[in-house]
N, C-alpha and C positions, 0 to 999 in steps of 0.2 A: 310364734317364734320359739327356736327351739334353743334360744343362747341368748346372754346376757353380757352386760358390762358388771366389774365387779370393781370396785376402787378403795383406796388404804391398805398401809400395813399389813393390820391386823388380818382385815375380811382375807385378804391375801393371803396369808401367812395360815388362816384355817382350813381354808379349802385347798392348800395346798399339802396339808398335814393331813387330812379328813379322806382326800380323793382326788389326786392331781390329774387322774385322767379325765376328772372334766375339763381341764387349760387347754385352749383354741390356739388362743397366744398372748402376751403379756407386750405392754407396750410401759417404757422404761424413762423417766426423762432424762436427758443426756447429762445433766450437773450430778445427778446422784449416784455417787459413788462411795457413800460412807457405811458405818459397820451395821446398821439399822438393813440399805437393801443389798449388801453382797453377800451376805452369807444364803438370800433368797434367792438372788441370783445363780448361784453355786447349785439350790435344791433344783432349778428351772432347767438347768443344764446336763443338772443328774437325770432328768426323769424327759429330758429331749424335746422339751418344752418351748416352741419357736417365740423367741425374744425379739424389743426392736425397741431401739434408741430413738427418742424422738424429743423436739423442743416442748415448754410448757407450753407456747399458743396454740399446738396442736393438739395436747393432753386436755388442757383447759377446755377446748373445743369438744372433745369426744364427750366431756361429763358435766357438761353446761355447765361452765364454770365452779364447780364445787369444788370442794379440796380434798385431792386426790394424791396429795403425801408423793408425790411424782410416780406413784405405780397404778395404774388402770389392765386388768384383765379382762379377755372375752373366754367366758367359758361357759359350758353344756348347761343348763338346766338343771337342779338339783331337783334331790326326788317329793315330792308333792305327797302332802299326807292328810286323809280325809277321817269321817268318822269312822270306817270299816279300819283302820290303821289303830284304833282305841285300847283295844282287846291286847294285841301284841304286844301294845307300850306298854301296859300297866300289869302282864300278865308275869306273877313272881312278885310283885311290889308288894307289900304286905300291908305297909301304911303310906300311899303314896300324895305326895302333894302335887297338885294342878293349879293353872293360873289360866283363869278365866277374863278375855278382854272384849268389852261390846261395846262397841261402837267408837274403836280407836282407832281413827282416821289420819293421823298426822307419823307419817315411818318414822322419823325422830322419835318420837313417843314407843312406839312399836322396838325400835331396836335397844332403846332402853330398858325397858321391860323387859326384854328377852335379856339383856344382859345380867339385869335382878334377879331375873329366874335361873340361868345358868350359875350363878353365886348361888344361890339357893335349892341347889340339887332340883329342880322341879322337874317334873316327868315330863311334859308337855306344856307347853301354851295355846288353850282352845281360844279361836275366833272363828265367828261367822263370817261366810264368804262374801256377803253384799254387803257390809258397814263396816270393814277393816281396812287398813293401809297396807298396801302391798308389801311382798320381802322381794324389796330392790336394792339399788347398788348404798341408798342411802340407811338405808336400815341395817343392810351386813355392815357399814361401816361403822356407825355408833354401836351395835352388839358387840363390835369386836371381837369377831368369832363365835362369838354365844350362836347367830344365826345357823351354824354349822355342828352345835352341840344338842341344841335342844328342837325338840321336834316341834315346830307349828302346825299344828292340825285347825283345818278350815271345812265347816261341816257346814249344812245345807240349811240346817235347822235346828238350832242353839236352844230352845226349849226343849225338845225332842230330844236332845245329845245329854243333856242335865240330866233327862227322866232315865236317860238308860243307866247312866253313872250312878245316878239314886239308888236305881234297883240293885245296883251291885255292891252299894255300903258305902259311897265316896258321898261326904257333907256335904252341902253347897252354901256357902256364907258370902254375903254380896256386902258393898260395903254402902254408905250410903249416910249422907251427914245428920239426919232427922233422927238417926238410928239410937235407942235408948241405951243399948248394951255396947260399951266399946273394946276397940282389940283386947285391952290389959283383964278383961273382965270374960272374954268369950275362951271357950274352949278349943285349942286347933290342935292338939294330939292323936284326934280321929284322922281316917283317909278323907282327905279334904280338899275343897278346888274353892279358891279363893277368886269371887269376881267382882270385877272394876269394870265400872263404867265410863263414857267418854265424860271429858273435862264440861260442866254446866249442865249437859245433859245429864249425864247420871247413866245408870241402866234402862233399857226399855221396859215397859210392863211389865210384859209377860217374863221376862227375862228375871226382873225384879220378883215378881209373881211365884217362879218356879225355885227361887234357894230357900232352904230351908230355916236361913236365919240371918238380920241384917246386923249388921256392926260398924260403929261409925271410928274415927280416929281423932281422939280428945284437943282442940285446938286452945290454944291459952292466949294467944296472939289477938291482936286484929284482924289479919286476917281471915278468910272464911272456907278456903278452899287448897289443895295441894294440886301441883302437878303430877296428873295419875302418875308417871313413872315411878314419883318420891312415895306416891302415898303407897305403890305397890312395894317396893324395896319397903316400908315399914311394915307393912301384913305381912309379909313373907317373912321377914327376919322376925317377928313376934313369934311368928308359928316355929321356926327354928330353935327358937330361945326356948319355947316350952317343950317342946319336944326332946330337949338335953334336959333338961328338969328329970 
């Protein structure tokens, strides 16, 4: 396929600011007419953007029933970025931060993250391509735009992609509850990629195997566990907080 469904505001509202000539066309629900989608509307019309009014049981229908804020787009494929893509991102960045997700299966999750990482200046969000959730209409919509700011890079082979990043000075700290060193105590002033594992799983082995230092996140509660998105908006903003020090 070489086109998508895109739905919300926001996802809307990015790729339209980022690169409208990927809009195929933009399907509208007929009640909304408030100050949220006409000024989008207006941008649709500047840039000749074929529109069309149509009822929620039809909109409902194109996005299996999600909640699609009454704007759903079909447009072009955005551009896909692998490990050969690595070198460019980070080329200039002197200290830069990365966020590393394994085996984050759930695009709720996924576009959270990317959302935390778009708040947090991050260079990229590396995933591997066989144990991640896809960037679909559900993921640009929780990023709320984030998906259109921050690059996703999906490489082949996630130990291999670490090694190369090692070689060139970027830390690798995995997070991990067992972990005896916790955020408030580790170092993240270095060029750093910060990896999360999926929710109960954790990191894979080798994955776990290959950073260079685990760090856990100190819980006081009963509970035992965060949802990655939260626990990553904490690692991330640690490493921010130290880094203004």
């Amino acid at each position: 396929m070489n086109d998508e469904l895109i739905y919300g505001i926001h996802a809307v509202k990015a790729i339209l600011e980022s690169d409208p000539a990927r809009f195929i066309e933009v399907y509208i629900l007929k009640e909304r007419d408030d100050d949220r989608v006409l000024p989008l509307l207006k941008q649709l019309i500047k840039f000749s953007i074929p529109t069309q009014k149509m009822g929620r049981k039809v909109l409902d229908t194109k996005c299996d029933g999600a909640s699609h804020q009454g704007l759903i787009a079909r447009v072009k494929l955005g551009r896909q970025y692998n490990e050969n893509d690595l070198s460019f991102i980070l080329n200039g960045k002197k200290n830069p931060l990365l966020l590393v997700l394994d085996g984050v299966t759930d695009p709720h999750n996924l576009g959270a993250c990317l959302r935390n990482a778009d708040a947090a200046g991050v260079c990229a969000v590396i995933v591997p391509k066989d144990r991640s959730a896809k960037l679909n209409a559900i993921t640009r919509k929780v990023a709320v735009g984030a998906a259109e700011s921050v690059p996703l890079v999906r490489v082949t082979n996630l130990a291999r992609t670490m090694r190369t990043l090692q070689e060139k000075g970027v830390w690798f700290m995995g997070t991990a509850r067992e972990a005896l060193l916790d955020i408030f105590q580790s170092k993240m002033t270095v060029p750093l990629a910060i990896v999360m594992g999926a929710e109960g799983n954790g990191m894979r082995r080798l994955t776990r195997e290959t950073c260079d230092e685990l760090i856990s996140i100190p819980m006081a509660g009963s509970v035992s566990s965060l949802n990655v998105s939260v626990a990553t908006g904490i690692c991330l903003f640690e490493a921010i907080r130290q880094r203004r020090c």
